[in-house]
C-alpha positions as CSV (number, residue, x, y, z in Angstrom):
1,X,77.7,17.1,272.2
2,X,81.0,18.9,272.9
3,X,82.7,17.8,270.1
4,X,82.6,16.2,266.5
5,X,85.6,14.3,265.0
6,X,85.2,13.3,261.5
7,X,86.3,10.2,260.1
8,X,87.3,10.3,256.4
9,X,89.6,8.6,254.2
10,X,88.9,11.8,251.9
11,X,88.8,9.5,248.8
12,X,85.7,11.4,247.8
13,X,86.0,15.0,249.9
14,X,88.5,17.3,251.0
15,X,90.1,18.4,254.3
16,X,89.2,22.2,253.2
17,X,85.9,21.7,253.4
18,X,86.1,21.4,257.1
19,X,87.4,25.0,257.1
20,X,85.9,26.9,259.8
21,X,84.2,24.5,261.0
22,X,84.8,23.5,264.8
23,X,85.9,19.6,264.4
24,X,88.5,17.4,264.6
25,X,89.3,15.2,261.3
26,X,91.0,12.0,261.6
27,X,92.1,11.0,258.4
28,X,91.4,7.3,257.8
29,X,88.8,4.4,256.6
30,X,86.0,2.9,258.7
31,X,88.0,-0.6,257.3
32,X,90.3,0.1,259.5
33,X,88.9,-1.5,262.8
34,X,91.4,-0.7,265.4
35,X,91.1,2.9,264.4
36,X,87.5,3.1,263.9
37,X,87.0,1.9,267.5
38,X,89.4,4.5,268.8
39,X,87.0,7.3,267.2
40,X,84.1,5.8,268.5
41,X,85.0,5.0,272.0
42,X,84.1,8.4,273.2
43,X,81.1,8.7,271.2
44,X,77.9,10.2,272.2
45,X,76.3,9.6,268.5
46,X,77.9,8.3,265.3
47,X,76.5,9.8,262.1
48,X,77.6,6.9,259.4
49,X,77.7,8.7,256.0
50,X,80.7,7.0,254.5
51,X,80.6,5.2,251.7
52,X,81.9,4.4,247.9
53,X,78.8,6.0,246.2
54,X,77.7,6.3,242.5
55,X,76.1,3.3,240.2
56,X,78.8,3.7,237.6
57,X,81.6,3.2,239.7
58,X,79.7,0.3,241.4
59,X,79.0,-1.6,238.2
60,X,82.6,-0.8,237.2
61,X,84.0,-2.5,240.8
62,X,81.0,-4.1,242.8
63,X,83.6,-5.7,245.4
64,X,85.2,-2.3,246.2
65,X,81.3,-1.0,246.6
66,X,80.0,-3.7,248.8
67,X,83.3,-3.6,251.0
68,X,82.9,0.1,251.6
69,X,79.2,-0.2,252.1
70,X,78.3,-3.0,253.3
71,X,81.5,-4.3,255.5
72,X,82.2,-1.3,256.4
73,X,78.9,-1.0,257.6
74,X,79.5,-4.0,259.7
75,X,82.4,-2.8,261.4
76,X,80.3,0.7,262.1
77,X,78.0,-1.4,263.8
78,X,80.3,-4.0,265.6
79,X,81.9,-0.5,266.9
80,X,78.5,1.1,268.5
81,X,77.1,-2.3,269.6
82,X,80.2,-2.4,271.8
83,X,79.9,0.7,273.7
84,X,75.6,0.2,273.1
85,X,76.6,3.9,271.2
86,X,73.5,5.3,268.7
87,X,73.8,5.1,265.0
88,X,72.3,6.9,262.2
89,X,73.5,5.4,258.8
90,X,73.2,6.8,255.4
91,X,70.9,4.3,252.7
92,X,69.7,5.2,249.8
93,X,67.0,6.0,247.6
94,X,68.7,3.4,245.1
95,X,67.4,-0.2,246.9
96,X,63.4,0.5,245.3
97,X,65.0,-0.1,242.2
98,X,62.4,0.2,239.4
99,X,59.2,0.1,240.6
100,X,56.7,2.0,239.5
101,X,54.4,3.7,241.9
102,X,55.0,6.7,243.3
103,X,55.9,8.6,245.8
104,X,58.0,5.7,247.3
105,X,57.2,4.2,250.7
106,X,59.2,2.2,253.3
107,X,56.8,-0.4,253.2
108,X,57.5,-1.2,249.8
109,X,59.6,-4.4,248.3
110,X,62.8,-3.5,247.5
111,X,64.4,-4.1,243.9
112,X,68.1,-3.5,243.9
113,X,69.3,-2.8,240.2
114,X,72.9,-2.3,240.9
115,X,75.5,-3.3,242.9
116,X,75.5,0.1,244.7
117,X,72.5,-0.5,245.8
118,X,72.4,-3.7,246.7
119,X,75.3,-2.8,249.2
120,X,73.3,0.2,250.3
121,X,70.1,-2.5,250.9
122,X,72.8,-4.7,253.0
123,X,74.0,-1.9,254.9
124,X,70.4,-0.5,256.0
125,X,69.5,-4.1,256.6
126,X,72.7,-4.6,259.1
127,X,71.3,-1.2,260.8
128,X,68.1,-2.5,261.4
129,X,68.9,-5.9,262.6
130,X,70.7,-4.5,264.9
131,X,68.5,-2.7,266.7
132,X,66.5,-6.0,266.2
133,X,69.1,-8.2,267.8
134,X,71.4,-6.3,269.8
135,X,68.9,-3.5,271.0
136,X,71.5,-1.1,269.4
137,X,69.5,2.4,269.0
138,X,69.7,2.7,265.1
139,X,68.4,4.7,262.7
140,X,68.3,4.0,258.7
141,X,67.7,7.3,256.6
142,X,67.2,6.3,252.9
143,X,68.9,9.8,251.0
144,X,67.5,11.0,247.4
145,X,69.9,13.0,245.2
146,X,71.4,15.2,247.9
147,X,72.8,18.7,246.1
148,X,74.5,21.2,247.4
149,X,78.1,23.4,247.9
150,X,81.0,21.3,248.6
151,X,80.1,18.4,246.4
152,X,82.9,17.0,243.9
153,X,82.2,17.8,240.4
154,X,85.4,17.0,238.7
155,X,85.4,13.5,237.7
156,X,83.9,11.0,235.8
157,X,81.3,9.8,238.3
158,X,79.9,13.0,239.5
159,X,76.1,13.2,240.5
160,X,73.7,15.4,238.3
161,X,73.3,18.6,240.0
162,X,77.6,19.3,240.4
163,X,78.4,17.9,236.9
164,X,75.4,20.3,235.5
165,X,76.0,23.3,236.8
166,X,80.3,22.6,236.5
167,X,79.4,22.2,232.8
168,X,77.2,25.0,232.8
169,X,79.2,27.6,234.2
170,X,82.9,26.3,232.1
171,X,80.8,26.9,228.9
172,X,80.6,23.2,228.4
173,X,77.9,21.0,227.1
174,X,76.0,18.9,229.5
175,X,76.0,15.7,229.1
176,X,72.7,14.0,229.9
177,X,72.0,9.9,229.8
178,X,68.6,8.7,228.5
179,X,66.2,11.3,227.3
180,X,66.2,13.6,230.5
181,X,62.8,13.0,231.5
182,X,63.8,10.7,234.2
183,X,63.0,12.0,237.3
184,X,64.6,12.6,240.6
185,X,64.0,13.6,244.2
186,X,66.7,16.3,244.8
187,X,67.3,17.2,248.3
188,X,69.4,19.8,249.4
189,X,72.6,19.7,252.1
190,X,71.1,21.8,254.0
191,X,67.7,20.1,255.1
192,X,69.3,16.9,255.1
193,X,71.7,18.3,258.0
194,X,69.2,19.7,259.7
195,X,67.2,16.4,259.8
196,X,70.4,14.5,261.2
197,X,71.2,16.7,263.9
198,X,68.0,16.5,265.2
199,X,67.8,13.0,265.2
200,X,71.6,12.4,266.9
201,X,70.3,15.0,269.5
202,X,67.0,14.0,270.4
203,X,68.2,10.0,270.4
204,X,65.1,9.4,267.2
205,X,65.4,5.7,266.2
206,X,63.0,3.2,264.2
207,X,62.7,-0.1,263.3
208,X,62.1,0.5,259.3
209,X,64.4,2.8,257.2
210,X,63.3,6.1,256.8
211,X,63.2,8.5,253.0
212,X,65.1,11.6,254.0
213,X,63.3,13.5,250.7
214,X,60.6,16.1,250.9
215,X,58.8,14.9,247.4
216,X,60.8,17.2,245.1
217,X,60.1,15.4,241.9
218,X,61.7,16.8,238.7
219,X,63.0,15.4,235.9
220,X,66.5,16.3,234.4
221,X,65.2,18.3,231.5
222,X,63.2,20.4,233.8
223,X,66.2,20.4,236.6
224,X,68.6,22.1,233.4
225,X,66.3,24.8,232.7
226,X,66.1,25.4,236.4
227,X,69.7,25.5,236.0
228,X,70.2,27.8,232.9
229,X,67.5,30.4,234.6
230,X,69.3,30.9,238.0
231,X,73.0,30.8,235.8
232,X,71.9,33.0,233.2
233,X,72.9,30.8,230.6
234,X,72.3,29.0,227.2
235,X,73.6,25.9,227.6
236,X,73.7,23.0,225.3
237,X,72.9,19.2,226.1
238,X,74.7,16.4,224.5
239,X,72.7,13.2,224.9
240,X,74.4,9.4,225.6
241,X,73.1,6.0,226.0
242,X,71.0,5.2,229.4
243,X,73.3,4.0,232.2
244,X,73.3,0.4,233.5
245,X,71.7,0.1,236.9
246,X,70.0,3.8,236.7
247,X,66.1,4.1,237.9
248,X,63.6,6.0,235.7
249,X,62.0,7.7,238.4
250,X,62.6,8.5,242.0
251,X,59.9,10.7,244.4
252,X,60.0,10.0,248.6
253,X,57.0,9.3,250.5
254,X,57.2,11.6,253.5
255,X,54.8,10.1,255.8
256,X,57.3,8.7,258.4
257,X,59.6,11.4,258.3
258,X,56.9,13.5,259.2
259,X,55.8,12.1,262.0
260,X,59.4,11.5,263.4
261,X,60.4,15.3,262.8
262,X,57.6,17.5,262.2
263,X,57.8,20.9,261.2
264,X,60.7,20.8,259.1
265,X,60.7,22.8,255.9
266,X,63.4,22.0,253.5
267,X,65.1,24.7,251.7
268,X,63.3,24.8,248.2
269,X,65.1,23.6,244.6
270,X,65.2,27.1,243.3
271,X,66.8,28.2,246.3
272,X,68.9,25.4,247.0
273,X,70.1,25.6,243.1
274,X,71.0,29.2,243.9
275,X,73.2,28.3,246.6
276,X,74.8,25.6,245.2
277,X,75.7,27.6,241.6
278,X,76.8,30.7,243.6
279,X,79.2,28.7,245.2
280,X,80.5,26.7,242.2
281,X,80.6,30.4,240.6
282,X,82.7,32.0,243.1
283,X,85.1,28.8,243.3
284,X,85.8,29.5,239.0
285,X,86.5,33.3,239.6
């Protein structure tokens, strides 16, 4: 591929984070049909990551959430079907809901608690039934918790890891809902890129979703002493109610990411958590 063109309506990111990197952004939303077939026309892969993400935000405006994830989904699709052009789309960890074993499979029944993800379970099933229907070469990656440098931290629905170590490294108290020992599967930038290039240029699809997680199970009490070892920091934790929608526990089965990409070693949480503070630390200074 000779070239990448971003499409982003930078509700949720930034133009400067495309800084030395060699692609084109067009600034706009994947609602926006006439343009989104314009990007795609000369397409050799489409790598579908946007969406309106977090739970809160979700529960606070499930129509905005299922437009941007699930329409807009749609029109991805409707774009790539046209031009028989390869998708990989972004699901989530989210549609398990609360079950109870663990790690989680792809061959378990999903249990969406929250409109997030049920859009996220609409948009992964559009994916596949397209490659059912259409014969368009998709691919569904289910994401846990991705971390890592770049990510927002500065407003009210901010995932763990940014809104930690922001809080951390401002002297502030972290705020922590529930009793911390939920659990999560963080996953960090890095290895999730890695995996996605891979797949847009070897041409992997499947017919089930697939966990894009490498079975890093923590929970958040551990995750902020992780934190205040690498940061060097005593930090205090304020605790608030449980969050409507959240999942107690979250840990990805690996088995079909294995056999789709073997030999992939993803970048540890200690080292990942390194990264990611060093880079929130030299943004402060």
């Amino acid at each position: 591929m000779d070239k990448v063109v971003a499409l982003d309506n930078l509700s949720t990111g930034y133009a400067e984070n495309l800084r030395g990197v060699d692609a084109e952004l067009v600034v706009g939303s994947i609602l926006d049909r006439d343009l989104l077939n314009d990007v795609v026309s000369d397409a050799d892969a489409v790598v579908h990551l946007a969406a309106r993400p977090s739970v809160p935000r979700s529960v606070a405006d499930p129509v905005a959430s299922h437009e941007a994830n699930a329409t807009g989904t749609l029109y991805v699709l409707e774009a790539c079907r046209r031009r028989e052009t390869p998708l990989i789309a972004a699901s989530s960890s989210s549609v398990y809901g609360p079950t109870v074993e663990l790690p989680k499979n792809e061959y378990m029944p999903t249990r969406p608690q929250s409109p997030y993800a049920a859009s996220k379970l609409a948009a992964e099933s559009y994916v596949l039934s397209f490659g059912a229907t259409y014969k368009t070469p998709t691919l569904a990656f289910r994401f846990f918790n991705v971390y890592g440098p770049l990510q927002s931290a500065g407003h009210a629905y901010a995932a763990a890891i940014p809104a930690f170590v922001d809080a951390a490294l401002r002297g502030n108290p972290l705020h922590v809902h529930g009793d911390g020992k939920q659990t999560r599967d963080f996953t960090f930038v890095g290895s999730v890129v890695k995996v996605l290039a891979e797949a847009a240029e070897r041409g992997v699809r499947h017919d089930r979703p697939v966990n894009l997680a490498f079975g890093t199970r923590v929970s958040l009490l551990e995750l902020i002493k992780k934190i205040a070892t690498i940061a060097d920091r005593d930090l205090k934790i304020e605790f608030e109610p449980p969050r409507a929608g959240d999942v107690r526990d979250s840990q990805a089965s690996q088995d079909i990411l294995g056999e789709l990409f073997p030999g992939h070693t993803p970048v540890s949480l200690d080292e990942g958590l390194t990264q990611t503070i060093r880079w929130y630390s030299d943004r402060l200074q």
